[in-house]
C-alpha positions as CSV (number, residue, x, y, z in Angstrom):
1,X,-71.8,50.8,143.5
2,X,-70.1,49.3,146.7
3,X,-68.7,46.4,145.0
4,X,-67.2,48.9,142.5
5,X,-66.1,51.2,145.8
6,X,-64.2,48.2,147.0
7,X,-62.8,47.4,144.3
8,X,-61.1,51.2,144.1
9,X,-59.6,50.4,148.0
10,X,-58.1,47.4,147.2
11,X,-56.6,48.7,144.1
12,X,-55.1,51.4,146.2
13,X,-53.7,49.5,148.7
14,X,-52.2,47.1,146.6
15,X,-50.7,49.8,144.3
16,X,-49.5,51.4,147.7
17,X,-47.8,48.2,149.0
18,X,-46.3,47.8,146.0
19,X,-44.7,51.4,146.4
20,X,-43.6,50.0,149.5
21,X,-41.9,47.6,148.6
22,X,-40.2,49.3,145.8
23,X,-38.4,51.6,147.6
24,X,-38.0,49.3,150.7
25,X,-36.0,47.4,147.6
26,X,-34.4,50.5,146.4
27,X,-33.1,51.3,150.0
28,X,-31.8,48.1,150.8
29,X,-30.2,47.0,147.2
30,X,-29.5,50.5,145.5
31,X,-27.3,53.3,146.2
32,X,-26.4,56.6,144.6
33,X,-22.8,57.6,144.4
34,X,-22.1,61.4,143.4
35,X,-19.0,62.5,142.2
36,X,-18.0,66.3,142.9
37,X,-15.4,68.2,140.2
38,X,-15.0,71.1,142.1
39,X,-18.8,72.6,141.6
40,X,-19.7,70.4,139.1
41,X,-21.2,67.2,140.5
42,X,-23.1,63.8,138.6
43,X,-24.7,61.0,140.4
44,X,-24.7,57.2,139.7
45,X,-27.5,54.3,140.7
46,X,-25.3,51.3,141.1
47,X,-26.4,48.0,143.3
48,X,-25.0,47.0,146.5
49,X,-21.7,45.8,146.5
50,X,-21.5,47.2,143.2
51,X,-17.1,47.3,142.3
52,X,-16.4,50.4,140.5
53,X,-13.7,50.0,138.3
54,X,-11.4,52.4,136.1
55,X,-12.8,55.3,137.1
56,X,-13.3,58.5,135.1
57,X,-9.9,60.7,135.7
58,X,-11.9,64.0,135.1
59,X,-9.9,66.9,133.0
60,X,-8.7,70.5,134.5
61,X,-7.3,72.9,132.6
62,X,-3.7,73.8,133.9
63,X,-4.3,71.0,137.0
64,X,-3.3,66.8,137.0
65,X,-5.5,64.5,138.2
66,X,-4.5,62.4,141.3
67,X,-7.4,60.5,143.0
68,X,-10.7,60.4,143.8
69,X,-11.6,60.6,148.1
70,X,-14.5,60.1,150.2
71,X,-13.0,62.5,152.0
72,X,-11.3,60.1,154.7
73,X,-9.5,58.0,152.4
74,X,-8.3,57.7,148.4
75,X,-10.5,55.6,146.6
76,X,-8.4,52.9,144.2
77,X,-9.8,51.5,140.9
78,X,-11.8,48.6,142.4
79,X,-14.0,50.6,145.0
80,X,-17.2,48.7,146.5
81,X,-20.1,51.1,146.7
82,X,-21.9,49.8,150.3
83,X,-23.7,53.6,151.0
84,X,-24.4,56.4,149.4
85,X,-21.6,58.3,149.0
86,X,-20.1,61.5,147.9
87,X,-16.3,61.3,146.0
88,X,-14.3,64.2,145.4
89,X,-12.1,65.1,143.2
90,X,-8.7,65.9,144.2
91,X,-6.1,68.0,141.6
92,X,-2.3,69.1,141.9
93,X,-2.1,72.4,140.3
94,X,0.6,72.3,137.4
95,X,3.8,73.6,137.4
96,X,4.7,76.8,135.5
97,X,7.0,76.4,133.3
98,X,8.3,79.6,132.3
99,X,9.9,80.0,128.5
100,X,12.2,82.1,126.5
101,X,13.3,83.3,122.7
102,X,16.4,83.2,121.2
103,X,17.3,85.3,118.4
104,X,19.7,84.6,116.5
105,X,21.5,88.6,114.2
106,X,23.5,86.7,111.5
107,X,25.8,90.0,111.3
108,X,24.7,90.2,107.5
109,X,24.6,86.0,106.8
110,X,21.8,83.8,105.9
111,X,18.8,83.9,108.3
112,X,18.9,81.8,111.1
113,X,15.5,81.0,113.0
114,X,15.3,81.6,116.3
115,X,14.1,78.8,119.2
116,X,11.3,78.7,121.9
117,X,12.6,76.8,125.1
118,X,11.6,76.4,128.3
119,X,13.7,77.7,131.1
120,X,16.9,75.4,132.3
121,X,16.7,73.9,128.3
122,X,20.1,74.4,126.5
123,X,20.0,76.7,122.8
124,X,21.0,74.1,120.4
125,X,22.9,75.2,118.1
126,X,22.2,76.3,115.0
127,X,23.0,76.1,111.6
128,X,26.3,78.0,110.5
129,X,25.3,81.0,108.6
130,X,27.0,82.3,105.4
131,X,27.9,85.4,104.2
132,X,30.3,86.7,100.9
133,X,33.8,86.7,101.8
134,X,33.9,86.1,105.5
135,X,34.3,82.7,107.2
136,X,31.9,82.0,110.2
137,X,34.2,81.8,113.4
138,X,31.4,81.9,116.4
139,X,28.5,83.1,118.2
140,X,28.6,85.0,120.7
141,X,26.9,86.9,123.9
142,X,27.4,90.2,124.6
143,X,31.2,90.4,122.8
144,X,31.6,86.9,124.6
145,X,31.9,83.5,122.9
146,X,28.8,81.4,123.7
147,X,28.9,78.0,125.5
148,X,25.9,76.1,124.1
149,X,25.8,74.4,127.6
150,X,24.8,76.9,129.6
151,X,20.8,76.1,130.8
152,X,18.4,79.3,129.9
153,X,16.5,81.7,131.9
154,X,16.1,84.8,129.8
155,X,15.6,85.7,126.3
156,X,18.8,86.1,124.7
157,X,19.9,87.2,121.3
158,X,23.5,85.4,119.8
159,X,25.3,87.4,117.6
160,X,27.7,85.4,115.2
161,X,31.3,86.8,114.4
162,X,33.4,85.8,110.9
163,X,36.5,85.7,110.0
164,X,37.7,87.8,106.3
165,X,38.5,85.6,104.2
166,X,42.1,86.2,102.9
167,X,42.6,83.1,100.8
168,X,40.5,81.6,98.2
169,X,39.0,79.1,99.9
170,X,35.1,78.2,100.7
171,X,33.2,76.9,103.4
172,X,30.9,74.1,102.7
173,X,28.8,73.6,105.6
174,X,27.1,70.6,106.1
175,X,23.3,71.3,107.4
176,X,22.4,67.9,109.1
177,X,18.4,68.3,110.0
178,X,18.5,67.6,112.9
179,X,21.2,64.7,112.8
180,X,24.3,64.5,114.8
181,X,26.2,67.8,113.8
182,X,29.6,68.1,111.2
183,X,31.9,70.2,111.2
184,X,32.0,72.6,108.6
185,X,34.7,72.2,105.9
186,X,37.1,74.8,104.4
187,X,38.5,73.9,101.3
188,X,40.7,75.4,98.6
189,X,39.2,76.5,95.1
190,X,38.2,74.1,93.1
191,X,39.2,71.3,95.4
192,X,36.5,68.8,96.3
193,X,35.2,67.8,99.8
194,X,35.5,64.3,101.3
195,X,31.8,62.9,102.2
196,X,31.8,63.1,105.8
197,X,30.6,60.2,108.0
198,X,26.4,59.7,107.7
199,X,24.2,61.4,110.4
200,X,22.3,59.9,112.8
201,X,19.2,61.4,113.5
202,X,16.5,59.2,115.7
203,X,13.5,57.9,113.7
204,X,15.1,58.4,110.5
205,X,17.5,56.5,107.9
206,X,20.3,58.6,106.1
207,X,19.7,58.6,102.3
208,X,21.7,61.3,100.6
209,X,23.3,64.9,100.8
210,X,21.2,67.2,98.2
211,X,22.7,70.6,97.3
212,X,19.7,72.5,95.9
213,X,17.3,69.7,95.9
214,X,19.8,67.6,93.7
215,X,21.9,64.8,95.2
216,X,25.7,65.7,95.7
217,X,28.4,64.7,93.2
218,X,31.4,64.2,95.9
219,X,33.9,65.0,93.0
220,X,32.6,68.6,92.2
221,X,35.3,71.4,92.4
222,X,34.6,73.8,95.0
223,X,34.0,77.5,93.7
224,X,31.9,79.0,96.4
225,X,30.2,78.4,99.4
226,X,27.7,76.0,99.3
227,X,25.6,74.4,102.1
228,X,24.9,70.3,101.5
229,X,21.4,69.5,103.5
230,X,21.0,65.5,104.9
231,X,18.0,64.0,103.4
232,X,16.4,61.2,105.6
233,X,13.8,58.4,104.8
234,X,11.3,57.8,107.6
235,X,12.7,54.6,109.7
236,X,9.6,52.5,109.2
237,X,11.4,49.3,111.5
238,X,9.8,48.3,114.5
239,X,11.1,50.0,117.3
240,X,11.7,47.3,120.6
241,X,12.7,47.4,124.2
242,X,15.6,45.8,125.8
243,X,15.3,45.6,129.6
244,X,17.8,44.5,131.7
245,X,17.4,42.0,134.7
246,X,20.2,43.0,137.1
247,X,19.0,40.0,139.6
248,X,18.9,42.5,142.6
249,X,21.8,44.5,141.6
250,X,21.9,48.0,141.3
251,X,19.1,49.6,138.2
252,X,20.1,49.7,134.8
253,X,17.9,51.8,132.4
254,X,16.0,49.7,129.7
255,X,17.0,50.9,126.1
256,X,15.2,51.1,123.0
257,X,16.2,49.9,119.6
258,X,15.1,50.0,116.2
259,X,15.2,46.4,114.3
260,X,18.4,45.5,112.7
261,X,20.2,47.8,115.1
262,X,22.8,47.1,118.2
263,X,22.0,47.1,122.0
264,X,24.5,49.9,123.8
265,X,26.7,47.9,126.2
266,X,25.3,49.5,129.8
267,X,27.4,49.8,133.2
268,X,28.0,46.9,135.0
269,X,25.6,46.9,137.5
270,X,26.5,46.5,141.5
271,X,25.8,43.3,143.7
272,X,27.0,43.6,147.1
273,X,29.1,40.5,147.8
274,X,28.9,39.3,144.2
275,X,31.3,40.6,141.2
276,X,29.0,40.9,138.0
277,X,30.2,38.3,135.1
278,X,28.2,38.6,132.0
279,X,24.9,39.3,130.6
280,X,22.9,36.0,129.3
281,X,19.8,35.8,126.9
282,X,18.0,32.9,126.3
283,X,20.6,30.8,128.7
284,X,23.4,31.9,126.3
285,X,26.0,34.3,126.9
286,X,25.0,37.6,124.8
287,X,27.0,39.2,122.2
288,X,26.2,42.7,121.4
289,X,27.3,42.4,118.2
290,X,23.7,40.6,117.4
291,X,21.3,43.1,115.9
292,X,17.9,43.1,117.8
293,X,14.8,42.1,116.5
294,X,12.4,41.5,119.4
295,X,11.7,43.0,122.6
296,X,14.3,41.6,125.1
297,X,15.3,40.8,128.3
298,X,19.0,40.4,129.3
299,X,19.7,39.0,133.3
300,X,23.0,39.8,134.7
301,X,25.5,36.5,135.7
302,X,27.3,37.2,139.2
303,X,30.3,35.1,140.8
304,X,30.1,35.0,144.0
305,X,32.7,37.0,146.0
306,X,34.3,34.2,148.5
307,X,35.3,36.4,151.3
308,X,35.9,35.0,155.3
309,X,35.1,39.0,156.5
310,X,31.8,40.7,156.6
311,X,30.5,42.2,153.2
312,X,30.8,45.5,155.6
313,X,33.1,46.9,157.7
314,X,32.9,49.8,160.0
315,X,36.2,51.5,159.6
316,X,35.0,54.2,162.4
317,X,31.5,55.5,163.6
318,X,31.3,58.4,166.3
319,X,28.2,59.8,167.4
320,X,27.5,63.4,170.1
321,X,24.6,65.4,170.1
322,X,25.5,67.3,167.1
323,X,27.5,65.1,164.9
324,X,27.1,61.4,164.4
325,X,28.7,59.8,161.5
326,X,29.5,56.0,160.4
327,X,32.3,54.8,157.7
328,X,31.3,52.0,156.3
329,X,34.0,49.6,154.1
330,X,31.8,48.2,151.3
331,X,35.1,46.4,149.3
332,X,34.9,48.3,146.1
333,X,34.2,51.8,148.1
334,X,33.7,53.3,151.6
335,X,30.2,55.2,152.6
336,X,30.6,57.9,154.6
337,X,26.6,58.3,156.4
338,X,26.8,61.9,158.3
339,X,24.0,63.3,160.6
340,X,24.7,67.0,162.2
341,X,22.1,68.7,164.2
342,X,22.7,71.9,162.1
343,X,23.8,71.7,158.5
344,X,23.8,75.1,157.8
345,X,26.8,75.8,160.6
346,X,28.3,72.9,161.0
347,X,29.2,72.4,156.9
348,X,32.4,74.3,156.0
349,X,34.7,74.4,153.2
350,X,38.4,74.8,153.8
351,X,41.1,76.9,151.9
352,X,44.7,77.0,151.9
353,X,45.9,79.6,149.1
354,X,48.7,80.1,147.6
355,X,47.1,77.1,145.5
356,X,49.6,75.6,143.4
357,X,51.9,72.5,145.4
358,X,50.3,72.7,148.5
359,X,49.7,69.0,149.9
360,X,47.6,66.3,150.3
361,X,43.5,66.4,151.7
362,X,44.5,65.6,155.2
363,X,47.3,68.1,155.4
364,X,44.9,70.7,154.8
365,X,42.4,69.3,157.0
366,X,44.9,69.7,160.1
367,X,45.2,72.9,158.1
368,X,41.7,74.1,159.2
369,X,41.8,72.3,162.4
370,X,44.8,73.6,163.7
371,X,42.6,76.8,165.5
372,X,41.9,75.8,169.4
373,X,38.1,76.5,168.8
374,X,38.3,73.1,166.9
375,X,40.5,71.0,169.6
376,X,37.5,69.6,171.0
377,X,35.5,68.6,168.3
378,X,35.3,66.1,166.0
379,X,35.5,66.6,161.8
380,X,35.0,64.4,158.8
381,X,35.3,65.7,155.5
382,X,37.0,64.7,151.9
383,X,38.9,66.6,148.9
384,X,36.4,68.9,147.2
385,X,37.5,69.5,143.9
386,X,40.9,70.1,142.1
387,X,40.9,70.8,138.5
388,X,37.1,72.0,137.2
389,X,36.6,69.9,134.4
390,X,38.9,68.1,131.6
391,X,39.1,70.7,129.7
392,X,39.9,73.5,132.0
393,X,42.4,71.6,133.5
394,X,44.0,70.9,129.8
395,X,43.9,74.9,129.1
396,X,45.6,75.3,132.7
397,X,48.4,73.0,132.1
398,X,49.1,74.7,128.8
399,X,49.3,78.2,130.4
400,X,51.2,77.1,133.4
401,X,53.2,73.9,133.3
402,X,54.1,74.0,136.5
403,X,50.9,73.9,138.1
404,X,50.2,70.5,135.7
405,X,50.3,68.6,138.3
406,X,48.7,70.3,141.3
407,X,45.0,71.7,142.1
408,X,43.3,74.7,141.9
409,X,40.4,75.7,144.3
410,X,37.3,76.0,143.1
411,X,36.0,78.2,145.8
412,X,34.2,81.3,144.3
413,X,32.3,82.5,148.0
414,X,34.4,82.3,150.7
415,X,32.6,83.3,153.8
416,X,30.1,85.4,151.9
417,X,32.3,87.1,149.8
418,X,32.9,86.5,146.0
419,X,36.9,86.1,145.9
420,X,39.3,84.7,143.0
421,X,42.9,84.8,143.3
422,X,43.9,84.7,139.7
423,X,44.1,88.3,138.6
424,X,48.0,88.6,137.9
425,X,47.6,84.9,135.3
426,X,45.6,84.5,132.3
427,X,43.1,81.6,133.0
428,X,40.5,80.4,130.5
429,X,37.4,81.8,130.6
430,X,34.8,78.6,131.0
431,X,31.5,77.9,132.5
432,X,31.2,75.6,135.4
433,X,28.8,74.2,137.9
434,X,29.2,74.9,141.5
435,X,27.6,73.8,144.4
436,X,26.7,75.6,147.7
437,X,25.2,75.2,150.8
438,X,21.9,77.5,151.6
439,X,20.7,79.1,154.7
440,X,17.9,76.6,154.5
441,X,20.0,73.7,155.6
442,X,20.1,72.3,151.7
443,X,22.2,71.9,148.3
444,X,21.8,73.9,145.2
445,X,24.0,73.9,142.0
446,X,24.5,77.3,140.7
447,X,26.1,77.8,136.6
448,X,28.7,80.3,136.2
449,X,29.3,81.2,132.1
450,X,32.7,82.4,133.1
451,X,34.6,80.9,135.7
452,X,36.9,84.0,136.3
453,X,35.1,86.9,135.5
454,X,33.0,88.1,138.2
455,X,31.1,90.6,136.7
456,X,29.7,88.1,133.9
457,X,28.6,86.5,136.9
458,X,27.2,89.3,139.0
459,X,23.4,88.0,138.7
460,X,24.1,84.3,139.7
461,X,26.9,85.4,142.7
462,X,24.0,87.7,143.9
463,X,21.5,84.8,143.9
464,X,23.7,82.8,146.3
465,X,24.0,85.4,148.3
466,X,20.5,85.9,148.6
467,X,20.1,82.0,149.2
468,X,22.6,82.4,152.3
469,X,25.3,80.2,150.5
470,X,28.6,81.0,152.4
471,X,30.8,78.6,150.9
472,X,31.2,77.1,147.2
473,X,33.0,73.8,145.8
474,X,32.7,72.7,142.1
475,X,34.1,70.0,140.5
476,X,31.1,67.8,138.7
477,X,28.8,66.9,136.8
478,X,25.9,66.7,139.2
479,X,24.1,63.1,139.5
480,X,21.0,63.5,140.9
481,X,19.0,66.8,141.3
482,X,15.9,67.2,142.7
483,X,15.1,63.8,143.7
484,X,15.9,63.1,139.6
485,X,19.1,61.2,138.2
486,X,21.0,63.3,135.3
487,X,20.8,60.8,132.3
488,X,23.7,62.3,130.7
489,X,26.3,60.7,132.8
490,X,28.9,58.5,131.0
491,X,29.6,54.8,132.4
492,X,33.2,54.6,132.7
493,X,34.8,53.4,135.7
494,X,37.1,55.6,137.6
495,X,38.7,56.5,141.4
496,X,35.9,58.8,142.8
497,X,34.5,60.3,145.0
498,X,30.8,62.5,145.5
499,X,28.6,63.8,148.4
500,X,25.2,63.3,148.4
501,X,22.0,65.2,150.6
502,X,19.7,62.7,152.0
503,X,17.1,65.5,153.8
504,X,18.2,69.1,155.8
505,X,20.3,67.0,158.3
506,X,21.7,64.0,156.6
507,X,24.5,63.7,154.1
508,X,26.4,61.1,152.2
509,X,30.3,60.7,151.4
510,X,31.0,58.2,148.6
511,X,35.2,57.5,148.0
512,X,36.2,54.4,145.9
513,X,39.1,52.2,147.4
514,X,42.6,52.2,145.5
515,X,43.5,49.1,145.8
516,X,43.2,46.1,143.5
517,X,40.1,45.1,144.6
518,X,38.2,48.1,142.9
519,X,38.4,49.3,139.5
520,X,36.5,52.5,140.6
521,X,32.8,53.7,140.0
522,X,30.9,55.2,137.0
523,X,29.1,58.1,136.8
524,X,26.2,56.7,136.1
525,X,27.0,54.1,139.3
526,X,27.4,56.8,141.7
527,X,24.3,58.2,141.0
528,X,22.3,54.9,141.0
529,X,24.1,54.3,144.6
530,X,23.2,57.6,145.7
531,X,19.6,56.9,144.5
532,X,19.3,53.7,146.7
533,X,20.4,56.0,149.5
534,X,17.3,58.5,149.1
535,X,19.5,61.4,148.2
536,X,17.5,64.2,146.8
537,X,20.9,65.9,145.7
538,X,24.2,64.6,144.6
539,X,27.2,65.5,142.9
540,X,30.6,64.1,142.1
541,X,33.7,65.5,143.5
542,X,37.4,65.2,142.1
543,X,38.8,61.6,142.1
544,X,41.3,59.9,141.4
545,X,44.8,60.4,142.8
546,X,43.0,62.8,144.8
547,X,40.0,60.6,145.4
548,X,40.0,60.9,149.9
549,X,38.4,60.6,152.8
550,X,39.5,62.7,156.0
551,X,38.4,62.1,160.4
552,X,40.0,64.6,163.2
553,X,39.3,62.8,166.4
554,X,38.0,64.8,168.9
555,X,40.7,66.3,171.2
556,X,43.5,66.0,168.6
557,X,45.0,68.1,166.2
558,X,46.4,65.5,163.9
559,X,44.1,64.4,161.0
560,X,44.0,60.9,159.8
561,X,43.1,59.4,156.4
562,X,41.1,56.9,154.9
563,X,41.5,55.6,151.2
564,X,43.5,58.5,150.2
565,X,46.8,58.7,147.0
566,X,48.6,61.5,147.3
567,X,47.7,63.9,144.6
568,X,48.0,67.8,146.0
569,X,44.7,69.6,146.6
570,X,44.2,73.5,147.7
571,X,40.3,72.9,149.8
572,X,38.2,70.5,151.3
573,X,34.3,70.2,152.2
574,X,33.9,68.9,156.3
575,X,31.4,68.5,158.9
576,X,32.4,70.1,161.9
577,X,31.2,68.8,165.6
């Protein structure tokens, strides 16, 4: 019985050594790592040293994932566990994005569905409707034509409007599927319509136009309206990516191509002290004729600019306590960088109305200066707009042909106060951007659907107000908003000129030379410029013969210009000392 007693203690103490131990083991090699989802937390064994990798990105309705934390610092995908330890989720709550329906009465036509888009989306336009008799003229907004440009933010119902049909003649309207849109077609009786040009809709390959499921015989006589619908096969070729090695020049967004089709030339990029030559593939010169059929890579060939002056030069640079500003000569265009102490006071656009053949920028900068409350300080500023857009300006010169050749000012708050000057001359009635100034020291764009008619604009002239915005300018299109580069801009080179925002306090001028060593700026340049630059906001300003950049010293009264031509202006945007 004692043997069998002592044989109980040792098995005890061995069994409670080797507990011991195991934990001792466990301690030492072994630790737990808990993960926290708001209330919701699991636990892992892992060893010592143990590198977590890819970790879980845990789901939350109406949140985005961003990173797990110890709760001292963000914890990347290769995390060595060392301790116990407790990570914690961390989420960004999602943006609301708030949406809208448009209705579409056909006034007695064919239906026409309506659309679900978010708010700042653009309607697209729909398919013409048809009705017995009448010929489809336009949609329209409250007795107004509608411009299909104009960004959303309430539900809306478009009414369309017809013509009577006094001849015998039929519409045949050519419903694309989402291709690239054609113009309807009116056509005698029993003449025939011409086959319009194929449409190009992404992902798909143009087969045929079917009228009532049937292809199209292109020779029948025309006896009524008829609508001809595209019919597409599913493009089944490899889609590829062309990127584009700009060798430290300015970005150039990659494209993608279906096989067999043709690279879009891009902008040339910008290389400062180089001139851009070519693009090369495969240590050949590339022809974009070639049709793709692999992913690609095209690097940008630069000449060296030979040039015995600095890449920079500092036409003029002035600094006080409230105004500090630096032109800088890059060759091809002149940066303007522009600190002030107070945006919100010290930005000011100046007008000089009557507007038609008034003068150049700098005339109407000593224009503004001329008061003695500006003797002693210092200005820089540039043209703000002329003309609104092309086609304004084309409708303008038709109504008045002897304002062709001057500017109009854009200015639609002037100290506050919503003011137009053209009530006594028909102008055209078109939507425009325009930019203000807010009492929170930064940009906003603001769309008008009319540019004369203030009370179709009552809402969006109250919501500057409300924002503090004193003074307007317009011109456009904007190229960068937000932080975010508009990818509609077009990449032809012209004389130009923009204004970026940096933060509350810093600003950017951009004017393009007019001499022979520059062939002007894109669009699509500006804004990648204005990009490297941090702007958050940027927007292009009238160019040109106008294109120019304006400096009142301090203690004079007599502006002076920088890279200016001489086309007339009626305003100007300028920082004030």
């Amino acid at each position: 019985m004692r043997k069998f007693l002592g044989f109980i203690r040792f098995t005890f103490y061995i069994s409670l050594i080797a507990i011991i131990v195991f934990f001792c083991v466990r301690y030492f090699n072994y630790f737990k790592v808990t993960f926290v989802v708001d209330d919701i937390a699991y636990t892992k064994i892992v060893k010592k040293g143990e590198i977590l990798k890819d970790l879980d990105e845990p789901i939350k309705e109406g949140h985005t994932f961003l990173y797990w934390t110890d709760d001292s610092t963000i914890i990347d995908n290769e995390y060595a566990v060392n301790y116990d330890t407790v990570l914690l989720a961390v989420f960004e709550k999602d943006a609301e994005i708030e949406s809208y329906y448009v209705s579409f009465d056909s006034a007695g036509g064919s239906v026409v569905e309506g659309q679900v888009l978010n708010k700042g989306d653009t309607i697209v336009e729909p398919v013409v409707p048809t009705k017995d008799g009448y010929i489809f003229k336009e949609w329209q907004l409250n007795g107004k034509p509608y411009d299909f440009n104009t960004p959303i933010d309430n539900d809306v119902t478009l009414k369309a409007t017809y013509i009577k049909r006094t001849a015998k003649k039929y519409v045949v309207t050519f419903n694309t599927n989402g291709g690239t849109k054609i113009a309807n077609k009116n056509i005698a009786e029993k003449g025939v319509v011409k086959m319009p040009n194929n449409p190009v809709k992404d992902g798909y390959i143009f087969k045929e136009w079917q009228l009532n499921g049937k292809k199209y015989d292109f020779n029948t006589k025309i006896t009524k309206d008829i609508t001809l619908n595209a019919v597409y096969d599913v493009d089944n070729r490899e889609l590829y990516v062309v990127k584009f090695d700009t060798k430290g020049g300015t970005t150039i967004k990659e494209q993608y191509v279906r096989s067999g089709g043709k690279i879009t030339i891009p902008s040339n990029p910008l290389k400062e002290g180089y001139k851009f030559s070519n693009w090369i593939y495969n240590n050949e010169a590339y022809n974009f004729s070639t049709k793709v059929t692999s992913n690609m890579v095209l690097t940008a060939v630069y000449v060296k600019v030979e040039n015995n002056t600095p890449s920079t030069k500092i036409i003029r640079e002035y600094a006080s306590d409230t105004l500090k500003y630096k032109i800088e000569d890059k060759g091809a265009y002149a940066i303007t960088h522009i600190w002030v102490k107070d945006a919100y006071n010290q930005f000011n656009v100046g007008i000089k109305e009557p507007f038609p053949q008034l003068a150049i920028s700098n005339s109407i900068m000593s224009y503004v200066s001329k008061s003695k409350n500006y003797m002693n300080k210092e200005m820089i500023g540039s043209n703000a707009s002329g003309i609104v857009s092309n086609a304004f300006y084309v409708k303008v010169a038709q109504a008045m042909p002897e304002w062709k050749n001057s500017s109009i000012s854009p200015a639609v708050l002037v100290d506050g106060k919503v003011k137009r000057s053209f009530t006594n001359i028909s102008i055209p009635k078109l939507g425009v951007q325009t930019y203000g100034l807010k009492s929170d020291g930064y940009f906003n764009y603001y769309y008008l659907s009319h540019y004369n008619d203030v009370a179709a604009n009552e809402l969006e002239f109250n919501k500057m107000i409300k924002d503090g915005v004193r003074n307007t300018f317009a011109f456009g299109p904007v190229l960068i908003h937000n932080g975010v580069i508009n990818n509609n801009l077009k990449h032809d080179n012209n004389i130009r000129q923009a204004i970026g925002q940096i933060d509350k306090n810093n600003f950017v001028l951009i004017t393009t030379t007019t001499t022979n060593r520059s062939k002007g700026l894109s669009h699509s340049s500006l804004a990648s410029i204005m990009k490297e630059l941090k702007c958050i906001e940027a927007y292009n300003l009238d160019g040109g013969g106008s294109a120019s950049l304006i400096y009142k010293p301090k203690g004079s009264n007599t502006s002076k210009s920088v890279l200016y031509t001489s086309r007339a202006v009626a305003d100007i945007i300028y920082f004030v000392e």
